[in-house]
N, C-alpha and C positions, 0 to 999 in steps of 0.2 A: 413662131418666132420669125423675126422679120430678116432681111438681107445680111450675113453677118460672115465676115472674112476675119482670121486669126490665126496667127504663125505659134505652133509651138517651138516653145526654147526646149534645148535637149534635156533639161533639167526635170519638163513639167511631168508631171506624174509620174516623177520617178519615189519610189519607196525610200525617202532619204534615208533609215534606218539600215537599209543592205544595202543601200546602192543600185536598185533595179530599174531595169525597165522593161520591153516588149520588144520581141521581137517580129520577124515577118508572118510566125506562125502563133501570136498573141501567147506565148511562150516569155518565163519569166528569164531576163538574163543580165547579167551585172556588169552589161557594156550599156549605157546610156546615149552613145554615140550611133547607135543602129536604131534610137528611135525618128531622126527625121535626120536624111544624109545630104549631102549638097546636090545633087541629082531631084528634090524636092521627093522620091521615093521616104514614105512613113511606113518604118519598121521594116525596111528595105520591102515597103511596097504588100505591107502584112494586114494592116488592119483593115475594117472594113466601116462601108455605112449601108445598112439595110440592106446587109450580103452583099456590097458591090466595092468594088476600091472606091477610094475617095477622090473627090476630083482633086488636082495638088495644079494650083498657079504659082506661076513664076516670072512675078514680076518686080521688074529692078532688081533683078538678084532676091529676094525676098519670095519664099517658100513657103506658102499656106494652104489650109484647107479653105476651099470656097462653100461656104453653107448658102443654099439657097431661099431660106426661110420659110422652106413649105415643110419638107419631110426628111434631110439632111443632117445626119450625127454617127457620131462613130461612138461603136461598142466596143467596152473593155473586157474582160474576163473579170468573176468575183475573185475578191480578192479584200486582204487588210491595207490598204492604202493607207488611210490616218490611223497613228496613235504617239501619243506623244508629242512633239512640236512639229511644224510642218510650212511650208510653203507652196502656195499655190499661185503661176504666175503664166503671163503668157500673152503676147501683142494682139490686141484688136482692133479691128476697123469697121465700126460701126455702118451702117447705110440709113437705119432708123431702128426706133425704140420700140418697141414690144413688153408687154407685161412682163416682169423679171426673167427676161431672155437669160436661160445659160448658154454658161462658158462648163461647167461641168456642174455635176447633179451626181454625188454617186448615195445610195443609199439602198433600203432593202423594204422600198415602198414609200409613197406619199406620208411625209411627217415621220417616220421611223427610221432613224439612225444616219440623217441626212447630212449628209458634208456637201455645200455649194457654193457657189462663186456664178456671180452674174452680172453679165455686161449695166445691166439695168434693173435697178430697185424698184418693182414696180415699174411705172410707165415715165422715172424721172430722169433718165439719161446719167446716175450718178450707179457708177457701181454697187453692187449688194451682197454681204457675203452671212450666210446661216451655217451654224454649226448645232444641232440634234439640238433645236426649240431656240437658241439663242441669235437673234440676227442685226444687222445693223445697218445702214449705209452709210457709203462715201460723201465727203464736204465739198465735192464739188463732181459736176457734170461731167461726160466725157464729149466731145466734138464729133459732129457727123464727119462721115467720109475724110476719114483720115488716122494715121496708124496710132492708137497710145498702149504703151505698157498699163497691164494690170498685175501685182501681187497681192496676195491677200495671206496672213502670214498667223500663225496661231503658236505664241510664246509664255509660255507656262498657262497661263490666264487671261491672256492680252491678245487679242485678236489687232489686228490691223489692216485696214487697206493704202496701198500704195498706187500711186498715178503717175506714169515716167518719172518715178525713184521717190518722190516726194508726199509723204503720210497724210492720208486726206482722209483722216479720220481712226477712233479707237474704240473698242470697247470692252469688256470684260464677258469672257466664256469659258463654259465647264470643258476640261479635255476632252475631244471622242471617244468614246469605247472601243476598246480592240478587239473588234470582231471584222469578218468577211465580210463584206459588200455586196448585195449580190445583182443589182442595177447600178452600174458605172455607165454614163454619157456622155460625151462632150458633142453641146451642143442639141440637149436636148434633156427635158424633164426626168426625172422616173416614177 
């Protein structure tokens, strides 16, 4: 994956069904607010990438993980993340396109029970999002070097991607199955 900066919202990957999120010690906890604080500390400074904290920039007041497009992602614990309707959202700042660069990749192996969200569909600059065989892209590119909202939203059967608020595309998917996860990424294949 190629250069790629992205702020989580306190929302992302939270369990909307309980309300959870992660805490410092990737521990589940049903305060949402302790996954990324204004101190730019994630999960007050909890999670990790390839054993190591994560770098956190702090620029313009804006709090993110800096991915350096070589070997950079943070790992989640297995877990049931989707089931049921769900949202997956989160600001990025592109530098360049790469092969369907993720934003998140959780599933339990290549093509088995894959819930994703990616900066780039392929190498087309337009968001991409697969749900366990079903996939789609975005109706429009995203802009280099520079921040855009990404949601990507799964409503009964109706999947959707979103571009700074505005639906840039739909299409029809089966619900995930509620099972454990056992590769959660962000910012990196499984």
């Amino acid at each position: 994956m190629k250069q790629l900066i992205f702020a989580l919202l306190s929302t992302f990957l939270i369990n909307c069904a309980l309300g959870q999120a992660l805490n410092k010690k990737g521990q589940v906890t049903s305060n949402s607010s302790e996954y990324i604080n204004r101190n730019g500390a994630i999960g007050i400074s909890g999670l990790n990438k390839n054993g190591a904290p994560v770098s956190i920039v702090n620029s313009n007041a804006v709090n993110a993980l800096d991915f350096d497009g070589t070997d950079d992602y943070v790992s989640l614990p297995p877990a049931v993340y989707f089931s049921g309707d769900f949202t997956i959202e989160c600001w990025v700042y592109p530098k360049s396109f790469a092969n369907w660069a993720r934003i998140i990749d959780f599933g339990n192996g290549a093509g088995s029970d894959n819930v994703l969200l990616a900066y780039t569909y392929g190498n087309s600059g337009a968001p991409g999002f697969y749900v366990e065989g079903s996939q789609f892209q975005a109706t429009q590119t995203l802009p280099l070097n520079q921040w855009s909202h990404i949601a990507a939203t799964l409503n009964g059967n109706t999947a959707t991607i979103y571009i700074n608020g505005v639906a840039a595309g739909t299409s029809t998917f089966s619900t995930p199955v509620n099972i454990v996860r056992n590769y959660c990424y962000i910012g990196k294949s499984n």
